[in-house]
N, C-alpha and C positions, 0 to 999 in steps of 0.2 A: 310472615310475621303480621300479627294484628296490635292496633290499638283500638284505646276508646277513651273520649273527650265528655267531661262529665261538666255539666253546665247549665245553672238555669236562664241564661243569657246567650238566646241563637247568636246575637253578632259574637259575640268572643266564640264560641264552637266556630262559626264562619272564618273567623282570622286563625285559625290554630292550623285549620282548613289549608286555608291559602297560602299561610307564611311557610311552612316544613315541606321540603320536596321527598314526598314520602317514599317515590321510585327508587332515590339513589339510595335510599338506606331496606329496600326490599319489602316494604310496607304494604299488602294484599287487601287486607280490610281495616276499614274505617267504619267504628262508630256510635254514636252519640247517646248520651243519656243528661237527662236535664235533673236528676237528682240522684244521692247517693243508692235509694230502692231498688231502681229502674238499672244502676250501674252494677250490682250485687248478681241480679235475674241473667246480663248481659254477659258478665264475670265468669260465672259459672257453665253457662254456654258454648263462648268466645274463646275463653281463656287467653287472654289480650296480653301481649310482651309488656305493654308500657300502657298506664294510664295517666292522661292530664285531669286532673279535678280543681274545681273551685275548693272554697271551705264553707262558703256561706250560701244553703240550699234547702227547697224544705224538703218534709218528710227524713231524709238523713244529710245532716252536714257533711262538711271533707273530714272533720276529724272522727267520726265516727267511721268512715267510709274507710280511713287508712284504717284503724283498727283490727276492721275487719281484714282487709286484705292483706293484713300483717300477719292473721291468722290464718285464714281459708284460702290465701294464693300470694305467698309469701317469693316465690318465686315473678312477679311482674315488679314491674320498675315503677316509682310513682314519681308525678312532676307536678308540683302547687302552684295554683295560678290565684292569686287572693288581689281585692283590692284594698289589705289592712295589713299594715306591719304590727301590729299588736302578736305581744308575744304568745299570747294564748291561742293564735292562728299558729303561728312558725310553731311551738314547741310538737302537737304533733307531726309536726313532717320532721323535725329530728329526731324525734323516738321513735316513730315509725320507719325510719329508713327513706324517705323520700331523696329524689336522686336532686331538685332545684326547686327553688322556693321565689317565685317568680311574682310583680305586681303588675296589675293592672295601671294602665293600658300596656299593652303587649309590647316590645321592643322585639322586631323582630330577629335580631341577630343575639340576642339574648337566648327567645325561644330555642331557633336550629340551634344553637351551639348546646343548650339543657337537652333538647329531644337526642342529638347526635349523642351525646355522654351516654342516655339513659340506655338509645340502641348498642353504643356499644357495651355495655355492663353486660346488658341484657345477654350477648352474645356470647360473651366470655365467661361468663355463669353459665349459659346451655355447653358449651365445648366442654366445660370441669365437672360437671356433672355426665354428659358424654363417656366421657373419661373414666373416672367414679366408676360409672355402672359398667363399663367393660372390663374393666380393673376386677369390679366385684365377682364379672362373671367368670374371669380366670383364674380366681382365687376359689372361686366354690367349683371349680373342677380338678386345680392344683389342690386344693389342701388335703380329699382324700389320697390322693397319691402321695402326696408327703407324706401323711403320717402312717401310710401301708409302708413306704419305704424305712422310713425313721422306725420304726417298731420294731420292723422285722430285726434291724440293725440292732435296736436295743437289745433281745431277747438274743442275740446272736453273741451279743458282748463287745460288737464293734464301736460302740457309741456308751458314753457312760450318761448314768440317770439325772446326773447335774449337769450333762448340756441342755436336757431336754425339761428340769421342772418346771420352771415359769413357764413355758408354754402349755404342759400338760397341766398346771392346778387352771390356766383361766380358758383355755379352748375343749380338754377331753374332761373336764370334771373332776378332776384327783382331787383326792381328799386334802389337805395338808396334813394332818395328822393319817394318813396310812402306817399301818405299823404291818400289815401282811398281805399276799397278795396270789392266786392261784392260776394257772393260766390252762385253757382248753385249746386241743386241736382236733380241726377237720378233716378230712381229704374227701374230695371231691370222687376218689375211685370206691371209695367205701360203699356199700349196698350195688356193687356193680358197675360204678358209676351211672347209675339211671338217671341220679338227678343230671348231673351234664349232659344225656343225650337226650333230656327234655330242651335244655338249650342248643341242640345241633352240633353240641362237641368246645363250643367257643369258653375256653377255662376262664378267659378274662369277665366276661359277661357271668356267669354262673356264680365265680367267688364275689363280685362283684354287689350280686342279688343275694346269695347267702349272707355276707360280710350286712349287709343292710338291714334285710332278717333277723340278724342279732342284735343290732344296736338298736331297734328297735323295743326289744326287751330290754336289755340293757344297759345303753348308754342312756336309754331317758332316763330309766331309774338312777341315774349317774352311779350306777355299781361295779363298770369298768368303760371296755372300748374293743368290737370287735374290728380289726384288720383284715389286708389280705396281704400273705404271708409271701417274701419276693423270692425265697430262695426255695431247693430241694427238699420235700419231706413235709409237707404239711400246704394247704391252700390257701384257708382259713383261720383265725389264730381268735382266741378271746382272754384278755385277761382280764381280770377281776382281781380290783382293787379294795371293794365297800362291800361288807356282809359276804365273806368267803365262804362261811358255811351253810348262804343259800347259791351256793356257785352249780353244785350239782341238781337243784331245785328248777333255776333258770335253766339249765341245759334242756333240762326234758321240756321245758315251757318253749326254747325253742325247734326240738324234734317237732314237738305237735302243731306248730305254726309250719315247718315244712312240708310235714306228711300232709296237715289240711289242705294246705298251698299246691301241695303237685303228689301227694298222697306214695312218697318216696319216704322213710326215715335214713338217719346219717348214722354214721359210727363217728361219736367224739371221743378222746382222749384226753383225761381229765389229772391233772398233777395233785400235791400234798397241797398243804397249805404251809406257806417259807415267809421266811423275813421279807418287808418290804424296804428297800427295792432289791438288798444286797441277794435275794433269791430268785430273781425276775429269768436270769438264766438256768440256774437248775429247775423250776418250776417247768418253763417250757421243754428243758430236755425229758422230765417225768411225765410230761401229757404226749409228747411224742411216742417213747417207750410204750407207755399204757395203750396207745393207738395201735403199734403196728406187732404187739403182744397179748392181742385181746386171742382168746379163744375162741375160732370160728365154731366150735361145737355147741358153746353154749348161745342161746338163742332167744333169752330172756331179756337182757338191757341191753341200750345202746350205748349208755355213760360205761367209757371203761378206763378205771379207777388206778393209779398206777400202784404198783405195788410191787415189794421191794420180796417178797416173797411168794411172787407169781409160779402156780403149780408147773414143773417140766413134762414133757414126754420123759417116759423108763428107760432108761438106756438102752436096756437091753431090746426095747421095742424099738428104738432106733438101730437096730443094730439089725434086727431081723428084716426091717424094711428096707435097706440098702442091702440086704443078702438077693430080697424078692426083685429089687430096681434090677440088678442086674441078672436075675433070670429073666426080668421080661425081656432084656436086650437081646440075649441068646433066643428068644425067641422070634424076637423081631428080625435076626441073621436067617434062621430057619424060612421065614416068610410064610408058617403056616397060621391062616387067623384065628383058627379054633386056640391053640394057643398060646396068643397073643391075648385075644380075651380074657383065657385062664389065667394067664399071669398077670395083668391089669387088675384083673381081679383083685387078685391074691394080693395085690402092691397096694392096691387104694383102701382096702379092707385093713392092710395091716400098720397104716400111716392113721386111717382114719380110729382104729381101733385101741388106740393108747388115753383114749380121752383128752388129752390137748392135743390142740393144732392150732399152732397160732398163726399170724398173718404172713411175720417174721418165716415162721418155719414153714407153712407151706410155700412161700416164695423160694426160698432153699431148696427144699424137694424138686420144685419144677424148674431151676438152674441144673440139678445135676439128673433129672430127666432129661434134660433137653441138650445135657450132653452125653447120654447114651445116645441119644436118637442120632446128634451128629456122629457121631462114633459110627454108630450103624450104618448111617447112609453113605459116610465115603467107604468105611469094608465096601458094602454092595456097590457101588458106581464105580468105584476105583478114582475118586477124587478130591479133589479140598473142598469141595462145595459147605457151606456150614447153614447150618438152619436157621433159616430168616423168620420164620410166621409159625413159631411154637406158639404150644397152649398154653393157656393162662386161668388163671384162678375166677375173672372174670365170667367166665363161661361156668361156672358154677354156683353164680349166684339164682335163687330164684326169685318167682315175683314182686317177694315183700323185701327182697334186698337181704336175705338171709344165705350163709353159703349154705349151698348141698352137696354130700359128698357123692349123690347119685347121679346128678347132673354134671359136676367135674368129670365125673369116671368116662359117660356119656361123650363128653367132649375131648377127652382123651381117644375112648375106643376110635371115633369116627377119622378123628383127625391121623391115628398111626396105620388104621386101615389105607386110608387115601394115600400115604404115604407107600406103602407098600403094593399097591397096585399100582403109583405112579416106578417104582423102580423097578418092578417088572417090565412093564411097557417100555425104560428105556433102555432095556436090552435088546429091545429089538427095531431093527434099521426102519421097519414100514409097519410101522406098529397099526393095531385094529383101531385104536381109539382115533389117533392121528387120521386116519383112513377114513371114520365116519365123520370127523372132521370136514376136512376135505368134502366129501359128498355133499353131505351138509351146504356147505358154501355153494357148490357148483347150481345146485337145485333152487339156493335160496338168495343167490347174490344183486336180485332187485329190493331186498326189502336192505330195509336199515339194521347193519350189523356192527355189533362195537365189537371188541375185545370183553368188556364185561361179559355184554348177553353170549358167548359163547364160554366164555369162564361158567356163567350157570346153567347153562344147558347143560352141559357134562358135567357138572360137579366137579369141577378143576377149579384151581385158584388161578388169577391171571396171569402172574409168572412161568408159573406151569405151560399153562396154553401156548402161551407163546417161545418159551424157550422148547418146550418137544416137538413145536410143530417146526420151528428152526430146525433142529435137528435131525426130523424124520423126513420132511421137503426139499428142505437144503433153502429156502427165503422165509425173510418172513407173513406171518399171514398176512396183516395189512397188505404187505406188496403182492400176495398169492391174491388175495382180492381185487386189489386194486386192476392189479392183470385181466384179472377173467372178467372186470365188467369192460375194461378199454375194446378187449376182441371181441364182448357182445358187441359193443358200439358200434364196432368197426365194421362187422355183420351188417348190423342196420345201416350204416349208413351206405354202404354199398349195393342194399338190394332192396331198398324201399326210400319211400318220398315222404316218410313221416316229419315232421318238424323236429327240432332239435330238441328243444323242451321235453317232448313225449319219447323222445331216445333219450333223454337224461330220465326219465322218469322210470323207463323201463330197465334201467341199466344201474338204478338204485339210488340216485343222484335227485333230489327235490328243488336243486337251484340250477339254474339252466348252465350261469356263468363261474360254479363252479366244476360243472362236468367238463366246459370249456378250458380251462386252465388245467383241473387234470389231465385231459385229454392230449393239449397239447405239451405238456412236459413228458407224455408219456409217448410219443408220436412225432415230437416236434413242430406238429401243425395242427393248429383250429380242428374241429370238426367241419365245418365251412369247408377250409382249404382241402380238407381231404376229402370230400363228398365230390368238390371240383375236377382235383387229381384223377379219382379213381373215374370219373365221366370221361375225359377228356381222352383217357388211355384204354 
């Protein structure tokens, strides 16, 4: 805490000096100015808790001095130290806020008792402000989350529009006169989800930074309020309140702020235009629909419009394509790939070849792919195993975030192949692949091996790896590993004076003290103690 004594009279600056025990109230700096000018310059420097001033100085008097710091440092305490009781002295220090109005000569128990008040004020003001600003900060991090939570609820129909209008006309902008009102949605998996694996996967970050993207268009224009959406089925939500029929205008205004931004575009889902508010929930149910009903065929916009007379697939093309699904399964019993191909073919051609495919329907198709394939694999295994890491629509998205049905097909073929070699291999007890495995290891087991890095050496998935090679070895790898470096160790340490470090190095291990601890869970004893042992016998 700093003060400063404004005085054109050194002895009264000396008594103000002397009389206040400045220690016990935490008082660091002291100091003087002999007129209001000189007190201004110091002011704005210093920035002083508590100032004691005269009133009568040249260049600037006290009453002009409080003025000022009624304005430009409204936050210090003032204390009048005058030798006039005329009221034209005292009135500034009662409009200005001064804390004691004090005359010459100085009483000293006057003084500390005015200077004690003013450090106390002084203090009790810095804590409420303290306070204030941490309050402020927890509220500008709660209030988006409230009102992603509150939204979602509203459009959900859990919450009605009259718990929430007084807050929505003075914090989000709503009109009072809204009479209509249209709502868009996002998902973050649309264009492949590229944009989220620009952000590393993190959904909360990503809706996060889109949701701001929008309101950036706008909610400044106070034309609605974009969210992030709390429940299943959409990530990002915008509703639009003001000027509904530049609602689809703004969307594309915010596509091009994304694609600029991370050069990714979105697929939004965009509803009619309904009563405000009594349509706030069918509005979002039509932008949903229109999102996960858009036709991946068409390849021209990204606004997709909901419509109550959206083109279908032909029945009968549905009909043919669930004739083809299930030749392809009969081929995949067969386990011959030539055709397996053929009939992949034949299946993605005749799904894709109806001219709709929507997001909805291709989702459908590859649920009941994906239970031929389980069908398939327990016939060939003879078990309940069910298919954990089927293919996904994702895998046919291409660079611009448009699907393709050649790249789907692509990700299909690769993935029923692999399938198909893996249950071959698990007919048999000492499979090759397990075998080159194995070799593998024994050849390579000083370098750093994960599970991954042999998952893609072989083009196995990890599960894979690890559950055949259980199967075909009878342990598992980790521990088939682990093995075969403990009896190189144990090699070394019995026929050489290498240090232990350079036997954990050679043994694949880069920290001394965790070969150490392996070593002995796997042995019971140190490397030390058994280097000992094996001397001593």
């Amino acid at each position: 805490m700093k003060v400063l004594i404004v005085d054109d009279e050194k002895h009264v600056r000396e008594a103000i000096r002397y009389f206040v025990p400045w220690e016990k109230y935490g008082v660091q700096g002291i100091y003087e100015a002999t007129n209001g000018q000189e007190a201004m310059e110091i002011i704005l420097e210093q920035q002083p808790a508590v100032v004691f001033t005269d009133m009568r100085m040249p260049l600037m008097d006290g009453a002009q001095l409080l003025e000022w710091l009624h304005r430009y440092s409204p936050y210090t305490k003032t204390i009048v130290i005058s030798g006039y009781q005329d009221f034209d002295y005292v009135k500034p220090a009662i409009v200005y806020g001064g804390i004691d109005y004090l005359l010459k000569p100085l009483n000293s128990k006057q003084l500390i008792a005015a200077a004690e008040r003013a450090f106390q004020k002084w203090k009790e003001e810095k804590l409420e402000r303290e306070r204030t600003f941490h309050q402020n900060i927890q509220l500008n991090v709660l209030r988006p989350l409230y009102w992603d939570k509150t939204l979602s609820d509203l459009v959900n129909g859990t919450i009605s529009f009259q718990d929430l209008e007084e807050a929505m006309f003075k914090e989000l902008g709503l009109p009072k006169n809204a009479k209509s009102c249209r709502t868009a949605v996002i998902s973050l998996q649309s264009s492949g989800g590229k944009l989220l694996q620009r952000f590393q996967g993190d959904i909360q970050l990503t809706s996060f930074v889109l949701a701001n993207v929008c309101n950036e268009i706008v909610s400044s224009r106070k034309q609605g309020f974009a969210f992030r959406y709390w429940h299943e089925g959409a990530d990002v939500a915008v509703l639009f309140w003001d000027g509904v029929d530049e609602a689809e205008s703004l969307l594309l205004e915010i596509n091009e702020s994304v694609k600029q931004a991370y050069g990714i575009p979105l697929d939004i889902g965009l509803s009619t235009a309904l009563p405000f508010p009594e349509g706030l929930c069918a509005a979002f149910s039509q932008a949903r629909q229109g999102l996960a009903e858009r036709n991946l065929l068409e390849k021209r916009n990204r606004i997709h419009l909901y419509r109550k007379d959206r083109p279908k697939a032909v029945p009968d093309g549905e009909a043919k394509s669930a004739g083809l699904l299930e030749k392809l399964g009969l081929s995949l019993l067969l386990g011959d790939a030539e055709k397996i191909i053929r009939s992949l073919e034949e299946w993605t051609d005749s799904v894709a070849g109806s001219g709709v495919l929507t997001m909805s329907g291709l989702k459908a198709w590859e649920e009941r792919l994906k239970h031929v394939l389980t069908k398939w694999r327990q016939e060939w295994a003879g078990s309940e195993e069910a298919l954990s890491d089927g293919p996904s629509f994702l895998a046919g998205m291409d660079e611009s975030g448009n699907f393709s049905i050649e790249r789907w097909r692509e990700g299909l073929k690769a993935h029923m192949l692999a399938m198909v070699g893996e249950s071959k291999l698990s007919r048999s007890s000492d499979s090759r692949m397990m075998r080159e495995i194995r070799d593998y290891l024994d050849k390579n087991y000083q370098q750093e091996i994960t599970l991954q890095h042999i998952a893609d050496r072989f083009f196995l998935s990890r599960e894979n790896v690890s559950r055949k090679f259980k199967q075909v070895t009878g342990e598992n790898l980790s521990d088939y590993l682990t093995n075969l470096r403990i009896d190189k160790a144990k090699e070394l340490l019995q026929n050489s004076e290498m240090r232990l470090s350079r036997i954990a190095e050679l043994v694949g291990y880069e920290d001394e003290k965790y070969f150490s601890r392996v070593f002995k869970k796997a042995t019971g004893l140190t490397p030390r103690e058994y280097r000992k042992r094996d001397e001593e016998t």
